[in-house]
N, C-alpha and C positions, 0 to 999 in steps of 0.2 A: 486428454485436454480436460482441465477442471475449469468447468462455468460456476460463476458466483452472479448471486445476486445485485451483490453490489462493492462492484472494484471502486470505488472511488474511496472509501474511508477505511484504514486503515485500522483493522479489532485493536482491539487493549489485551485480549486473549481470544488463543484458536483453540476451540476442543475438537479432537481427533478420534472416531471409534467408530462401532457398529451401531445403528437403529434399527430396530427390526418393527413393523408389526405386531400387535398384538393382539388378541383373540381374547375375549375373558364373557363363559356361558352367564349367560343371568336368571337361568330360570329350574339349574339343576347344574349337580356335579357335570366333567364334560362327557363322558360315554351316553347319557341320556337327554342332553341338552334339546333343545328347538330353538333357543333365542341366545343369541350373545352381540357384543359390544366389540368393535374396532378400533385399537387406540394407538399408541405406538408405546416403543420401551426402547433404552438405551441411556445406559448412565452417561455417557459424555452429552447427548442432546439434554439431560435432567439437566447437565451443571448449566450447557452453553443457557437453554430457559432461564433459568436463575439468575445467572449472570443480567441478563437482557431484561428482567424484571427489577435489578438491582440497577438500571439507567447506565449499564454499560455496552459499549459497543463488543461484538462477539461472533466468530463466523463459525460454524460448524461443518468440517473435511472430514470426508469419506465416499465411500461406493454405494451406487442404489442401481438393484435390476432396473429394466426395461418394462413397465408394468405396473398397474394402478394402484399399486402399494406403496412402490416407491414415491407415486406422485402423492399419494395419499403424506405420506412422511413429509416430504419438503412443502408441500404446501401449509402444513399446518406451522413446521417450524419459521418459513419464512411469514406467517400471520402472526409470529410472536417477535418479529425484528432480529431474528438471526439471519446473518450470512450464510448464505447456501456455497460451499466447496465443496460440489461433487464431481461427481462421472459416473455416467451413468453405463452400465454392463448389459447388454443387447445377448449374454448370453446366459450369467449366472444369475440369479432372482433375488431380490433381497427377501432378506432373512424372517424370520415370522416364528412367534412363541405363543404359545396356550399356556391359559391357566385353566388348574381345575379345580376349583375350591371344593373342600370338603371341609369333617365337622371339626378337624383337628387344624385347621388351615389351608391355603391353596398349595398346591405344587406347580412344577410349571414343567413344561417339555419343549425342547428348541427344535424348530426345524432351520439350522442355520451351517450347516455343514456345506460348504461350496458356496458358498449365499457369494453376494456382487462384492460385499465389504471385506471376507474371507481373501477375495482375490486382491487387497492394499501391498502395497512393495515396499522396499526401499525406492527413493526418490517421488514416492507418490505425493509427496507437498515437495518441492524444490525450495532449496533456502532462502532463495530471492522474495519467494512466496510469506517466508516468518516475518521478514524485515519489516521492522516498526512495530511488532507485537510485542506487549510485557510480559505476557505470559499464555506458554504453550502445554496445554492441559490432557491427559490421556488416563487409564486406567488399566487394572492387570486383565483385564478383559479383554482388550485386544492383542495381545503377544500372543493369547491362548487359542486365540482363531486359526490360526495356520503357520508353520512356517514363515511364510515370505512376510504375516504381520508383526509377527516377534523381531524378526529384522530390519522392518522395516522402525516398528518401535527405537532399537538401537542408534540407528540412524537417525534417529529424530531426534533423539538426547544431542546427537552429538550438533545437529545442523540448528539445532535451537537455540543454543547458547555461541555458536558461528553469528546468526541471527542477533544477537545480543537480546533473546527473553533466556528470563526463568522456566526450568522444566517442574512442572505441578503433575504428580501423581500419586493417584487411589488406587492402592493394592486390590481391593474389590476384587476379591479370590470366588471366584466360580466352578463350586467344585465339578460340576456335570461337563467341563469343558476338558478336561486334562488330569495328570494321575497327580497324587498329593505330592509327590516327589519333585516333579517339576516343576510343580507351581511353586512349591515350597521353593527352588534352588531359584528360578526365573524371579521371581519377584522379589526373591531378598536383593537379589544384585540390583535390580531396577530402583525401590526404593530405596538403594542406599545411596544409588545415585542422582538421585532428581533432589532438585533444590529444594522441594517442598512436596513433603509425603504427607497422605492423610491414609490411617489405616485403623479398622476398628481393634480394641484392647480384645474380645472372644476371640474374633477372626484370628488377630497373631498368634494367639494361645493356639488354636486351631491348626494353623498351620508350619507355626517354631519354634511351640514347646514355650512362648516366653505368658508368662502370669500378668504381668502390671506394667503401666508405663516404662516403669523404670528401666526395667529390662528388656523392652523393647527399644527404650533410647541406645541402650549396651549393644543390642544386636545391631542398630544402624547406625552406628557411629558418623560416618559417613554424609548421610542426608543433614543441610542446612539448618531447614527447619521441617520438626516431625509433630503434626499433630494426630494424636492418640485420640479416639472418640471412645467413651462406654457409655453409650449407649443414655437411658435415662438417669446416669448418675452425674455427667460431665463429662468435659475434656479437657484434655493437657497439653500447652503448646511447646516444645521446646527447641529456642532457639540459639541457633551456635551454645557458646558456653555460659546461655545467661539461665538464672536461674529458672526451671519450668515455670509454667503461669496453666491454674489451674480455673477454671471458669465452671459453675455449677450447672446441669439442665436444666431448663423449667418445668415445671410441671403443665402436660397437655393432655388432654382428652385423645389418644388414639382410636381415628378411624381408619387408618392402612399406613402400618408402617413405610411400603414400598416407594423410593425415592428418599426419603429422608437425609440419608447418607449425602446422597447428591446433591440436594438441597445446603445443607452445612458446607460441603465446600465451595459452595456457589458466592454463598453467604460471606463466605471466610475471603474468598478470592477476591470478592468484589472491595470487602474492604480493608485489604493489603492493597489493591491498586492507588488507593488511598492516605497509604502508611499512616493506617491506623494503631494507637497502640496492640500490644497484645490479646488484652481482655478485651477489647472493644472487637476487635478481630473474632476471637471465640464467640461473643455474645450476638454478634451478626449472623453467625453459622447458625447459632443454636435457635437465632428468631426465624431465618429460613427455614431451619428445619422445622421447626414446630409449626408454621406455616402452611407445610405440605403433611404434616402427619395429621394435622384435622382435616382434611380432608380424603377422597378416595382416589384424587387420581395423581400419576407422580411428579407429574408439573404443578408450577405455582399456578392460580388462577390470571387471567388478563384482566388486568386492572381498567 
């Protein structure tokens, strides 16, 4: 049984994944720590934040242990006017990640192997459940969890667009999750089939050999609209067979990368709900993103 917050309005988009817990020391790398910070982390609750800061409606689906983490998570998401789709697991815990910063940057370690959101299926949103949403949003992050989520992924492409939304997904390749081989095979198929892929230009090199846009267009032929982000140089959106539309970064003062990505398609999603031009589209993403990379934490601030 998934409780929501609030059944009566009906999202514009549903994001679908894991949130875990976060752990981050503040007073020393983590082996020597005494003090740290509780926050949460989980790229699909960045976008749904985003979304919800960008004045649109937006529910966030998934599993949370039995346990003051989990209530820690939905309490703060429902304080930022997201819809709560969960269920809650009485036996498996949600999920929980450390960072440990050192001099070269943080690393991070997941404790999320069996976690409550690990345990999502096929049929865990039921199709009835999409009906009236434009768009239903996930990332490669969650296929990677398990089995039954990778299927359950599948399923969801297919009962989305049953639903009559758009399928939006971010390759957001994790490599500590699964070997490069199947992420590499898993997610080429996945973004070639959602209607709207975002995927960093490193990341694809990273994981399919492709260098530039271009040839990452080549490799997904497939996907509707594919936008390409690099990073602080710009992005590239390209849709069906019109010509790409390339929109520059701005230049921001980096105080924590972490979320950014998120940020930009929250940016971008919110306004295609809008059918905004192209460039107006990119330059959305890119003000969100810069939004959250002056800042430390990966949510946008509450306004």
């Amino acid at each position: 049984m998934i409780a929501s917050t609030d059944a009566s309005a009906t999202p514009d988009i549903i994001c679908i994944g894991e949130t875990m817990a976060l752990v981050t020391p503040t007073d020393a790398p983590l082996a020597g720590a005494h003090q740290a910070t509780i926050s949460l982390a989980g790229a699909e609750s960045n976008v749904a934040a985003g979304i919800a800061a960008a004045g649109r409606t937006v529910a966030w689906a998934s599993r949370l242990g039995d346990d003051p983490l989990g209530i820690r998570i939905s309490t703060e998401l429902a304080r930022r006017g997201i819809q709560l789709w969960t269920e809650t697991d009485d036996v498996a815990p949600t999920g929980v990640m450390f960072k440990d910063p050192g001099a070269e940057g943080s690393s991070v370690l997941y404790y999320r192997r069996a976690s409550a959101a690990s345990r999502m299926s096929p049929g865990f949103l039921a199709p009835e459940r999409l009906a009236g949403a434009r768009i239903v949003h996930t990332t490669g992050i969650t296929p990677a969890l398990s089995p039954s989520t990778r299927a359950m992924v599948d399923q969801l492409f297919d009962d989305a667009r049953t639903a009559g939304a758009r399928v939006s997904f971010d390759v957001n390749d994790r490599r500590a999750l699964w070997s490069r081989q199947d992420a590499a095979d898993t997610l080429a198929r996945l973004a070639d089939a959602a209607d709207i892929t975002f995927v960093g230009r490193d990341e694809a090199e990273r994981i399919w050999g492709t260098a530039t846009a271009s040839e990452i267009r080549q490799f997904l032929p497939g996907c509707s609209l594919l936008v390409v982000k690099d990073g602080d140089v710009g992005a590239t959106a390209f849709d069906g067979d019109a010509e790409p539309v390339f929109v520059p970064a701005p230049t921001v003062d980096v105080v924590e990368p972490v979320g950014a990505g998120d940020a930009f398609a929250a940016g971008f999603l919110a306004a295609t709900l809008e059918d905004r031009p192209m460039a107006e589209r990119l330059q959305a993403g890119h003000n969100a993103a810069a939004r959250v990379l002056r800042i430390a934490a990966d949510m946008p601030p509450i306004d």
